[in-house]
VOKE-756799 format. One record per residue (C-alpha): x, y, z. Coordinates in steps of 0.25 Angstrom, whole numbers, plus 5000, padded with zeros to 4 digits. Layout:
N
XYZ ...
***
This chain:
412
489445934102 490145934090 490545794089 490445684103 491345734112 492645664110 493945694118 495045734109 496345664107 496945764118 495445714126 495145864128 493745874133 493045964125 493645914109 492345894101 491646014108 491646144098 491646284103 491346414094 491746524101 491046654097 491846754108 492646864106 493846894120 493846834129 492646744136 492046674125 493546614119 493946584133 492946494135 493246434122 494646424124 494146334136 493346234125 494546244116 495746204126 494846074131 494746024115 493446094111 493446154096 493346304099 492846384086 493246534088 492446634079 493146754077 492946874070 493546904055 494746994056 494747034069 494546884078 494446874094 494947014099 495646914110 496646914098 497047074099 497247064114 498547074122 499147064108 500747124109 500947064095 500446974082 499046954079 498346874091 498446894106 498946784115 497646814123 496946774110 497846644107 497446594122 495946614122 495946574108 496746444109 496146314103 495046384095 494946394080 494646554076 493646564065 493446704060 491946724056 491046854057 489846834065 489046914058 489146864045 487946774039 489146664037 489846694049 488446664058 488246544048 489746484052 489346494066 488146424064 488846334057 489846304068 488746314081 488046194074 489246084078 489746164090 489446134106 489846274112 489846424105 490346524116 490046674112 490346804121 489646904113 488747024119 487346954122 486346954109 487746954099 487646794095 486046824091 486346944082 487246864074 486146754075 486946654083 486146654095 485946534104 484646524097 485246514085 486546434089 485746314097 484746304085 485946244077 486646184087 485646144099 486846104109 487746204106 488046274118 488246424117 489046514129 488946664128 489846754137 489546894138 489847004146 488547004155 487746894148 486546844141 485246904149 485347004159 485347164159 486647164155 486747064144 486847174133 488247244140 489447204136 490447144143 491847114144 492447024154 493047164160 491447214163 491147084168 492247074177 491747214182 490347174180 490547064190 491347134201 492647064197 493347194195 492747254207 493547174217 494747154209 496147254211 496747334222 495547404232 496147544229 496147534213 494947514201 494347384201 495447284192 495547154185 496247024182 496947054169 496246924163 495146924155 494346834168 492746894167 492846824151 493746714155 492946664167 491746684157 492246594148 492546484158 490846484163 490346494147 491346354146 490746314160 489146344155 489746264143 490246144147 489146144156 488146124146 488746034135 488745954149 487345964150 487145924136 488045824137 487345754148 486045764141 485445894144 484445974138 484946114131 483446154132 483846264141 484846324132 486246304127 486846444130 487946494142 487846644147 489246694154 489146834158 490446874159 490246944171 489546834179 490946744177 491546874183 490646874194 490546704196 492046724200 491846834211 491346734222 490646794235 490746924228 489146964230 488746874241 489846954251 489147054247 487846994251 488246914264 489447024270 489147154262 490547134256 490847194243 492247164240 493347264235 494547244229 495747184236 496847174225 497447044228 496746994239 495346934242 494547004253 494346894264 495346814259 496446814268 497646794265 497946794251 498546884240 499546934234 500946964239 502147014236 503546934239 504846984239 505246974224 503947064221 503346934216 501946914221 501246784227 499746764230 499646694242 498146634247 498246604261 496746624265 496246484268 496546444284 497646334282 498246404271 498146534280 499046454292 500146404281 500346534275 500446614287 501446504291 502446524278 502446674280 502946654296 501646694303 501346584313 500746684318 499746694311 499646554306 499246534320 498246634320 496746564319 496146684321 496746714306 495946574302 494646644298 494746724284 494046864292 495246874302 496146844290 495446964283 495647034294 496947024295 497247034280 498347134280 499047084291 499046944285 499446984270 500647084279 501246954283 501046864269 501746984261 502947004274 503246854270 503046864255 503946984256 504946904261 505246824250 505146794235 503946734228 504546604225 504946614240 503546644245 502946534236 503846424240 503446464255 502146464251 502146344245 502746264255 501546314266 500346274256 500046404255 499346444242 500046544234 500546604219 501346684212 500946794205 501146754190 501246834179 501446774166 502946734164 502946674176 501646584173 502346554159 503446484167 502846414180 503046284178 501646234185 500946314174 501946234163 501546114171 500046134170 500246174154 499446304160 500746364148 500546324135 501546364123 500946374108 501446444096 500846574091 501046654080 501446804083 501746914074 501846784063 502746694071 502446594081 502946594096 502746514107 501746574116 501546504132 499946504133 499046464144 498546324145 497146244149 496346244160 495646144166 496746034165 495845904165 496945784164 496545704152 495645814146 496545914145 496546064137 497446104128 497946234119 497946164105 498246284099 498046464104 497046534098 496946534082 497146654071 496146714068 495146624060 495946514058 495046414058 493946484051 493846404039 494146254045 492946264055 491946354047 492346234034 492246124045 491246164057 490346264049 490546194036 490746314027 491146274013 492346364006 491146463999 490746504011 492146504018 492646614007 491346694011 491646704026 493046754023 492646844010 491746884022 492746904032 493646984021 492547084017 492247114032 
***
C-alpha cells in the first residue's frame, strides 16, 4: 500500500489506497471510478491532445461530455504519451508506490510499451494489476478486439434481448464494460485481502476480465436449460419465459408499470387487487408451468386492471397489496423522486460548459455503507489537470524534465 491504511477524515474505506488507471471508455474507468468514490487516490493517464474518447461522447455542447464527468469523477487526469521513453519512465515511476493499476487494452499492448506485468511486479512486487479486455488474456480468441457491444453478443446477452419478431436489441447502457469493471474491482479487492491477511502473491498479482464472460456470468441458467430441457431461449420483449406474471403494462394515462407477480403469495395478492378472486383461489395456478400456461390469459387480466386506471392509481393499489412493482422512469422523473433525493442517489456539482459554470444533477454512490460512506468529491477533471502535481510529487520529476514531457507533448 501506499502508506498504512488509514480511514480518512470522512472515514472512506479505501483513502490511502492509489489507483492508476491506464483505460480508455468505458470498463477500465468504471472500475476506477468504484476506488475513487470510497476515498482511494485514482491516477488517470490520458492521452495528450486528445484524452479519454469518454470525453466526446453524447456531447451536445462545450468540450467534455456528462458521460465523461461521471465515469471520471474523483480522478486526477494526467496527460502523458505512452509511447514515449519519459512517458514509460513516469509510469514506472508512479507503479512503484501504487497498490492497484487497472488497464483495458488489446492483450500483448502493456508489453510493447515494456510495462508488462513482468515488468510492473519487478518494481513494485504487491502491486496488483487488473486487465479488461474484450475476450481476455489466454484463449483462441485473446488477440480479437472487443467492445462491450461484441461481448454482450459474444455472450448471448443480445441474443434474448428485444421483441421476438425483431433483430436481437439492447439496454441502452454500456452493461458488458460496466459489469466488467465491477469483477476486475471484485478480483481486486479480493487480492489485496489475501495480501493483507498474509498471503503469498507467488502465484501471481494479475486479474483477467473478459468482457464477455461478465456478460455471460449474468445470464443465469442460460446453457444448463439447454443441457437439462433442450431449451434455448428466445426473445420475449418485456417479459421472462417462465416467469409468470411479470412485465410491463400499460395504465390508462399511457404511463407504463412493471408489475412482478410471479412468486406464489405475491401471485394470490396481486391477483386480489385487480378483482380476480377467481383466480386468487385458483391453486392450480400455484405452480409456475400452469402459470406459464396461462400467460396470456393472466397478463389479459393485469393489463384490463392497469387499463382502468392511472399509474399513480395503479401503484397506490399495488402498493397497498404488497405487490411488487415500478414505474417506468425516465430521467426527469428520476431527477425529482424524492426516495432517489433521500438516498442522495442525485447529486448537483458545478460544471464548466462552453466557459461558464452550471449546476448539473449527477448520480451518486453505491454501495451505502453507514459510517464508511462514498462520496463525489469532485466530476471528472480537464484534461491533464493534474499532470504536473502527481508526475513532481508521485513520480518525482524535477522541472528539467517537466519542460521535456510537454515540449514533447507540443512537438507531437
Amino acid at each position: 500500500m501506499t502508506e498504512n491504511l488509514q480511514l480518512g477524515a470522512d472515514n472512506q474505506p479505501l483513502a490511502g489506497i492509489r489507483v492508476l488507471e491506464l483505460g480508455n471508455f468505458v470498463a477500465a474507468p468504471f472500475a476506477a471510478r468504484v476506488f475513487g468514490d470510497f476515498g482511494a487516490e485514482v491516477i488517470k493517464i490520458e492521452r495528450p491532445h486528445v484524452g479519454d474518447e469518454l470525453r466526446d461522447w453524447r456531447k451536445a455542447r462545450g468540450s467534455t461530455s456528462m458521460l465523461f464527468r461521471t465515469v471520471g469523477r474523483n480522478k486526477k487526469s494526467v496527460a502523458l504519451d505512452l509511447r514515449s521513453e519519459l512517458g514509460v519512465e513516469a509510469i514506472k515511476k508512479i507503479v512503484a508506490t501504487t497498490d492497484v493499476i487497472i488497464e483495458n487494452f488489446r492483450p500483448g499492448t502493456l508489453e510493447k510499451w515494456g510495462l508488462g506485468p513482468e515488468v510492473l511486479n519487478t518494481i513494485n512486487p504487491d502491486l496488483v494489476i487488473v486487465r479488461i479486455s474484450g475476450y481476455g488474456q489466454t484463449g483462441p480468441y485473446k488477440d480479437r478486439a472487443g467492445f462491450g457491444s461484441s461481448a454482450e453478443s459474444f455472450a448471448g446477452l443480445r441474443y434474448i434481448t428485444g421483441e421476438p419478431d425483431r433483430p436481437a436489441g439492447r439496454a441502452a447502457a454500456s452493461l458488458g464494460d460496466t459489469v466488467a469493471g465491477l469483477y476486475g474491482v471484485i478480483g481486486a479487492l479480493m487480492l489485496m485481502f489475501h495480501r493483507a491477511r498474509g498471503g503469498s502473491n507467488a502465484a501471481g498479482n494479475v486479474v483477467d476480465v473478459a468482457l464477455y464472460e461478465g456478460v455471460f456470468s449474468l445470464l443465469e441458467s442460460l446453457v444448463p436449460d439447454y443441457d437439462a430441457y433442450g431449451m434455448v431461449r428466445q426473445r420475449t420483449g418485456g417479459r421472462l419465459p417462465g416467469v409468470v406474471p411479470t412485465g410491463s403494462y400499460t395504465c390508462a394515462d399511457g404511463l407504463e408499470v412493471v408489475i412482478g407477480g410471479n412468486s406464489n403469495s405475491v401471485f394470490v395478492r396481486l391477483m386480489k387487487a385487480i378483482g380476480r378472486e377467481d383466480l386468487a383461489a385458483d391453486e392450480s395456478l400455484l405452480a409456475t408451468e400452469a402459470r406459464g400456461a396461462r400467460e396470456a390469459e393472466l397478463n389479459a387480466a393485469i393489463e384490463s386492471f392497469t387499463g382502468s386506471m392511472d399509474l399513480e392509481q395503479v401503484l397506490a393499489a399495488l402498493e397497498a397489496a404488497s405487490v411488487p412493482a415500478a414505474p417506468v422512469y425516465d430521467a426527469p422523473s428520476i431527477a425529482k423522486d424524492e426516495h432517489y433525493l433521500a438516498r442522495d442517489m442525485i447529486q448537483t456539482h458545478p460544471v464548466m460548459i462552453d466557459g461558464e459554470p452550471e449546476l448539473i444533477r449527477f448520480p451518486g454512490v453505491v454501495p451505502k455503507i453507514p459510517g464508511h460512506e462514498g462520496s463525489v468529491r469532485w466530476v471528472g477533471p480537464e484534461l491533464g489537470e493534474h499532470t504536473d502535481q502527481v508526475l513532481r510529487d508521485v513520480a518525482g520529476f524535477d522541472q528539467a524534465q517537466l519542460a521535456a514531457l510537454h515540449g514533447e507533448a507540443v512537438s507531437r
